[in-house]
C-alpha positions, 0 to 999 in steps of 0.5 A, spaced: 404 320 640 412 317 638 409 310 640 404 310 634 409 310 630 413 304 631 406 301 632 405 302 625 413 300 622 413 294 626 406 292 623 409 294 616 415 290 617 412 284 619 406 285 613 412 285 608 416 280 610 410 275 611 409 277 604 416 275 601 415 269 604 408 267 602 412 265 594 416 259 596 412 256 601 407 256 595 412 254 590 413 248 596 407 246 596 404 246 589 412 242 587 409 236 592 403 236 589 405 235 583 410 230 586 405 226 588 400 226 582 406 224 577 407 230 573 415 234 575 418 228 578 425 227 577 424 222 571 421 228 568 425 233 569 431 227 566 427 227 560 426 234 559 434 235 560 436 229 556 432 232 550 434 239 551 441 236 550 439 233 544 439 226 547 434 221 545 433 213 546 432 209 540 430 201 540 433 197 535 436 190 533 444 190 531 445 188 524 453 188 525 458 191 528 464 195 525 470 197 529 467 202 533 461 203 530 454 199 531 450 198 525 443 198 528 436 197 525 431 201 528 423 199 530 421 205 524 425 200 519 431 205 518 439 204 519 443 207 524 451 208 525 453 208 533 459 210 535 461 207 541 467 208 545 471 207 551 465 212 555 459 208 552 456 204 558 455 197 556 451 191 559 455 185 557 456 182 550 453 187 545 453 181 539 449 182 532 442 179 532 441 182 540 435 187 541 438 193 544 436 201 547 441 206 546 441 212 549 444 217 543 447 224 542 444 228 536 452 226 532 450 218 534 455 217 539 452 212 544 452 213 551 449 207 553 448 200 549 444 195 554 441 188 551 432 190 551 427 184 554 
C-alpha cells in the first residue's frame, strides 16, 4: 500500500516536469525554423530595434556642407539637414556631389554617413 503512492508522486513529478520543459525546446525549434526560411534572422531583429529607437536609413546626394551639418537631397526630392559629430561613422571623404546612405535619428543626427554604389 505505501508503494503505490510514491509510485504515483514519482509518475506526477516526472509528468510535470516533461510538461515545464516542452515550451523552450518548442520555442527552440520553431526559432531555427524560422532561421532557416529567412523570417526572425538577426538582420531582422536589427531593423526592428532600429526602428523601434526611431533610426531610419535615407539615401541621397550632398548638396553641401555647413560646419558640422550636411545638406542632403533625398531620392523623395526633399532636403534634409544632417548633423554629424565626432561619433558619426564615416567612410572616407564625404564631399558635395557624392551619393550617400545615412543611418539617422529621428533629431537628424547621423550616425553613419557612407559613400553609396
Amino acid at each position: 500500500m505505501v508503494a503505490i503512492p510514491k509510485v504515483s508522486g514519482i509518475l506526477s513529478c516526472g509528468f510535470l516536469l516533461c510538461l515545464g520543459l516542452s515550451d523552450p525546446t518548442s520555442a527552440t525549434d520553431t526559432m531555427k525554423a524560422s532561421q532557416f526560411e529567412g523570417n526572425g534572422g538577426e538582420a531582422d531583429q536589427q531593423e526592428m530595434t532600429s526602428q523601434k529607437q526611431g533610426i531610419h536609413v535615407m539615401q541621397g546626394d550632398v548638396l553641401r556642407i555647413e560646419g558640422a551639418n550636411y545638406v542632403v537631397k533625398g531620392l523623395d526630392g526633399k532636403e534634409v539637414r544632417l548633423h554629424a559629430d565626432n561619433t558619426t561613422v564615416r567612410t572616407g571623404n564625404v564631399k558635395p556631389g557624392d551619393r550617400i546612405e545615412a543611418k539617422i535619428t529621428g533629431q537628424n543626427h547621423a550616425l553613419s554617413l557612407l559613400t553609396a554604389p
